[in-house]
DRENTIDO-161291 format. One record per atom (N, C-alpha, C): x, y, z; atom name; residue in three letters. Coordinates in steps of 0.1 Angstrom, whole numbers. Example, Ala and Ser with C-alpha at 12.3 -4.5 7.8 and 13.67 -1.06 7.14 Angstrom:
<pts>
((132; -57; 78); "N"; "ALA") ((123; -45; 78); "CA"; "ALA") ((132; -33; 78); "C"; "ALA") ((128; -22; 71); "N"; "SER") ((137; -11; 71); "CA"; "SER") ((129; 0; 79); "C"; "SER") 
</pts>
This chain:
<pts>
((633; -79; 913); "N"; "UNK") ((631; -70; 924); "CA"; "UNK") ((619; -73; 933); "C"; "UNK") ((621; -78; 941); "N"; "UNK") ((610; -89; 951); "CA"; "UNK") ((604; -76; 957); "C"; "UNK") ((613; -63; 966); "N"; "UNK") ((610; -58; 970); "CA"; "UNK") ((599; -48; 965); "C"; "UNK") ((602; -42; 951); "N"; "UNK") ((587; -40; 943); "CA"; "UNK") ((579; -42; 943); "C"; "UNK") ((579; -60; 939); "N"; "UNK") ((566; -68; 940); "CA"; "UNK") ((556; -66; 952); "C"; "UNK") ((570; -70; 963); "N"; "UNK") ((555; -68; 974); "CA"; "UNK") ((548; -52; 978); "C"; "UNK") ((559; -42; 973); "N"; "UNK") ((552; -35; 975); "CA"; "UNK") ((540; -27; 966); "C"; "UNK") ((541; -33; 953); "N"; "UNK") ((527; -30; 941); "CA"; "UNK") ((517; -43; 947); "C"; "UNK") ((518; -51; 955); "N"; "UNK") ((512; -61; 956); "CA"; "UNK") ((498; -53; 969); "C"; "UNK") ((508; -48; 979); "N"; "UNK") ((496; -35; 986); "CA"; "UNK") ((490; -25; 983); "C"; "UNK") ((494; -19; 971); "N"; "UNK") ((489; -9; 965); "CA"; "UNK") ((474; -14; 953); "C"; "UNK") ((466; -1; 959); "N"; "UNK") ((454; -3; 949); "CA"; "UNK") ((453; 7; 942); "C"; "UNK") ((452; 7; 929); "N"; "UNK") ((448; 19; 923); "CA"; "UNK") ((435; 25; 921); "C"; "UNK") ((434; 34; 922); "N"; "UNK") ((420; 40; 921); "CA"; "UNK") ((419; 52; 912); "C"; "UNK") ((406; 59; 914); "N"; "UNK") ((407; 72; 906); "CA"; "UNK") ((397; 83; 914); "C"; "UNK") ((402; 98; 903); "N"; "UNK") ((393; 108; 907); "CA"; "UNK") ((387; 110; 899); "C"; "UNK") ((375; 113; 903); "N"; "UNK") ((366; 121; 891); "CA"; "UNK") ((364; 131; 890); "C"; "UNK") ((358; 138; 878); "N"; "UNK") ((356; 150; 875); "CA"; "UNK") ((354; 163; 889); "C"; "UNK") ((347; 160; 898); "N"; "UNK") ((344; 168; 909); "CA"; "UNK") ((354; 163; 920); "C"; "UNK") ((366; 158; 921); "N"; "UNK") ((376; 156; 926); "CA"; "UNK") ((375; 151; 939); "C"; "UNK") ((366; 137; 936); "N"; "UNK") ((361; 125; 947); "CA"; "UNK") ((369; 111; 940); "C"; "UNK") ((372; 107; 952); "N"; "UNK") ((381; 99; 956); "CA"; "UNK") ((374; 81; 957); "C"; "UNK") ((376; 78; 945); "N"; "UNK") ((368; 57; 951); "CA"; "UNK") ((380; 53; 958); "C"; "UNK") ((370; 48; 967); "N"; "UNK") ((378; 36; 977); "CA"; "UNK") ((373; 27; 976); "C"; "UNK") ((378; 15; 971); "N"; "UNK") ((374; 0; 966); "CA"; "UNK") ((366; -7; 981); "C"; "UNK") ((357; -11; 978); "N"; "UNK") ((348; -17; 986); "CA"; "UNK") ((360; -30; 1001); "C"; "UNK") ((368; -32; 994); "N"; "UNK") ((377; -41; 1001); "CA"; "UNK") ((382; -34; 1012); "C"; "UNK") ((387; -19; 1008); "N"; "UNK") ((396; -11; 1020); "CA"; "UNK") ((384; -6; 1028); "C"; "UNK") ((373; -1; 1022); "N"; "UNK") ((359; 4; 1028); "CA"; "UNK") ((359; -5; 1044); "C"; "UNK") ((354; -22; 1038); "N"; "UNK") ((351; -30; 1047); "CA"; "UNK") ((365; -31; 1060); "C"; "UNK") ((374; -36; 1051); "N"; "UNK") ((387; -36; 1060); "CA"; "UNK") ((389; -23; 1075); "C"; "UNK") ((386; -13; 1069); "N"; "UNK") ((389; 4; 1075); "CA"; "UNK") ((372; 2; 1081); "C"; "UNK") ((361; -5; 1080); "N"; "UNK") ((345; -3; 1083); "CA"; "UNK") ((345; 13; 1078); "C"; "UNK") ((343; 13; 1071); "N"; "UNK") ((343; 29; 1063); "CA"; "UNK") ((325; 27; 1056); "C"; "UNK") ((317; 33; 1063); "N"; "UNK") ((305; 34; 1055); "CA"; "UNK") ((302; 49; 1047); "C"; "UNK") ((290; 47; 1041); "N"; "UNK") ((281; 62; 1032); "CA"; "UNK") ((282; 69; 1043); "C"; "UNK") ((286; 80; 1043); "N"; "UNK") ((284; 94; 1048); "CA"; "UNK") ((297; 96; 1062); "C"; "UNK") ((305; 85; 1066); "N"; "UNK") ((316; 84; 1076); "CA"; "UNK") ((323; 99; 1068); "C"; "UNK") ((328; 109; 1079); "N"; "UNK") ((336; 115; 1075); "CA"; "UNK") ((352; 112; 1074); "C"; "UNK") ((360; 114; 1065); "N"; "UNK") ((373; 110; 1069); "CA"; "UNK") ((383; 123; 1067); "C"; "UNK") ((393; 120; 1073); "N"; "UNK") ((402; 136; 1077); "CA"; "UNK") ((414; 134; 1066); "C"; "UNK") ((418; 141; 1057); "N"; "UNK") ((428; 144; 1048); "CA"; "UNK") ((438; 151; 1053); "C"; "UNK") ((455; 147; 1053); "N"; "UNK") ((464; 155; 1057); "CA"; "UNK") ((474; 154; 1044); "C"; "UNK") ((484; 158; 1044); "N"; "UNK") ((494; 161; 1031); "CA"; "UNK") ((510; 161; 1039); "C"; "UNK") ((514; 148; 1043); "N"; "UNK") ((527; 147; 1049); "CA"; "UNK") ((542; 143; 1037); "C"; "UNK") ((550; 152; 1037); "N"; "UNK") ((563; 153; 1024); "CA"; "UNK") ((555; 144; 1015); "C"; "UNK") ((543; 152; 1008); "N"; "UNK") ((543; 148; 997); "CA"; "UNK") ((533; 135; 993); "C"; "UNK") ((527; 129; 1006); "N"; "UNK") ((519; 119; 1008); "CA"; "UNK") ((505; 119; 1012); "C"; "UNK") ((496; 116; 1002); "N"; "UNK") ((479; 122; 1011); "CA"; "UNK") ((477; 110; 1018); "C"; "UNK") ((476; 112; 1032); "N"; "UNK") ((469; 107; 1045); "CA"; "UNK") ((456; 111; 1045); "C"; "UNK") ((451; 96; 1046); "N"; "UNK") ((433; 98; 1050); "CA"; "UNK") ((432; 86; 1064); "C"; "UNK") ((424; 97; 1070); "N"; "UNK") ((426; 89; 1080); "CA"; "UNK") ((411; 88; 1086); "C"; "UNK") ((403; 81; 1092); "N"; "UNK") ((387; 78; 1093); "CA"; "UNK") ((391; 80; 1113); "C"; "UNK") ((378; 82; 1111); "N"; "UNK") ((377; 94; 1128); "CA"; "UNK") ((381; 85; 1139); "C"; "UNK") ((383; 68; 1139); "N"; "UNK") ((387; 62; 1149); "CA"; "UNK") ((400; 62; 1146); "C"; "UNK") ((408; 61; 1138); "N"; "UNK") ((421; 65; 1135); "CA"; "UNK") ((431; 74; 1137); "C"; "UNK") ((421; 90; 1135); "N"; "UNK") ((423; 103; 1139); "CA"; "UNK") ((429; 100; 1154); "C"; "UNK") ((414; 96; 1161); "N"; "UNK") ((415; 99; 1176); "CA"; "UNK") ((426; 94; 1178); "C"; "UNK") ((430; 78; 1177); "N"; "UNK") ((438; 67; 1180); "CA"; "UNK") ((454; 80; 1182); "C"; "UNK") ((452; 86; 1171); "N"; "UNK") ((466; 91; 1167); "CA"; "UNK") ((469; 104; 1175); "C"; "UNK") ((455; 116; 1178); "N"; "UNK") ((453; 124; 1185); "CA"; "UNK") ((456; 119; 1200); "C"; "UNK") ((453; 107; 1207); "N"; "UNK") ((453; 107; 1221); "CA"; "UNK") ((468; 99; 1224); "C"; "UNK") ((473; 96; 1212); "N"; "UNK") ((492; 94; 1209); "CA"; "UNK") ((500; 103; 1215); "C"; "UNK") ((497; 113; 1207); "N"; "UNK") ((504; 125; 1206); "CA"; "UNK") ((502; 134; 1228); "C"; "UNK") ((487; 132; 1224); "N"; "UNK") ((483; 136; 1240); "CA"; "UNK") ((490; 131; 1248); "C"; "UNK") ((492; 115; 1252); "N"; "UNK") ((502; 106; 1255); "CA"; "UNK") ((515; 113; 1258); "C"; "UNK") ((517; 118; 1248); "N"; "UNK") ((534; 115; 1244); "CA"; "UNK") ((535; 129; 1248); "C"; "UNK") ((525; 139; 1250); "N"; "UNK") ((531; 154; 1252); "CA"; "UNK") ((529; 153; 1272); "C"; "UNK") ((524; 143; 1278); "N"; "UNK") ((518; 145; 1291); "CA"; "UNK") ((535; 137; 1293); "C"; "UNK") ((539; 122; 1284); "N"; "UNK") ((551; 117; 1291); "CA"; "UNK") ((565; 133; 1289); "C"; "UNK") ((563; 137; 1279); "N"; "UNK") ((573; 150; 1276); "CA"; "UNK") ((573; 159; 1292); "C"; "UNK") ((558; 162; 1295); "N"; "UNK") ((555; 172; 1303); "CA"; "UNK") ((560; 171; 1317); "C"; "UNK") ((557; 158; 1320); "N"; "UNK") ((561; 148; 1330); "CA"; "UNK") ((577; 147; 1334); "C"; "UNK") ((585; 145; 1327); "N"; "UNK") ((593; 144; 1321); "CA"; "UNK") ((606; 158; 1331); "C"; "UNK") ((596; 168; 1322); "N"; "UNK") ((606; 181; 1326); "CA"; "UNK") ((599; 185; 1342); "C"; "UNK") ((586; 183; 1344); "N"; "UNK") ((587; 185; 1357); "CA"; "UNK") ((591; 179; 1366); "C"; "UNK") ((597; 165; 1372); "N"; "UNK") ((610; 162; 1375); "CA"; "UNK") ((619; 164; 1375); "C"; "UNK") ((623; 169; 1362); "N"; "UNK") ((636; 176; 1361); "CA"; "UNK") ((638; 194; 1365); "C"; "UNK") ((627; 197; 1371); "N"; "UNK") ((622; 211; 1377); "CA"; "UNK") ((618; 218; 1367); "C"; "UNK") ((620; 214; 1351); "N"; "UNK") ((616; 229; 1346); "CA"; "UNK") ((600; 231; 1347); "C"; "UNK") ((595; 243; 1339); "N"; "UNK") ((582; 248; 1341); "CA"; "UNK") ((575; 233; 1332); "C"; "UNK") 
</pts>
């Protein structure tokens, strides 16, 4: 099953501890530039925790902004409000 492989092959395991903190292996840290004290934002999508680090957030926030101005755009052409 090839397709497993690769995908345990991206996967890192990690753990929680007692006070229900999260290690992030120094690899994803650097990868992500994730330093001591960076806040990062937690979401919970069907079932999946999303962490996302504040340049990521934004990235994703000014998407959506994006995509609600092309929606908005959109209908006022087509006359609605």
């Amino acid at each position: 099953m090839p397709e497993i492989e690769e995908l345990l092959e991206k996967i890192t395991k990690t753990v929680i501890d007692d006070r229900g903190r999260v290690y992030i292996p120094k690899s994803i840290r650097r990868e992500l530039a994730i330093k001591e004290g960076d806040k990062l934002f937690i979401e919970v999508v069907d079932g999946y925790l999303k962490i996302y680090t504040r340049r990521t957030l934004n990235t994703r926030v000014l998407s959506v902004i994006q995509e609600d101005k092309g929606v908005s755009s959109t209908l006022r052409r087509r006359g609605s409000p």
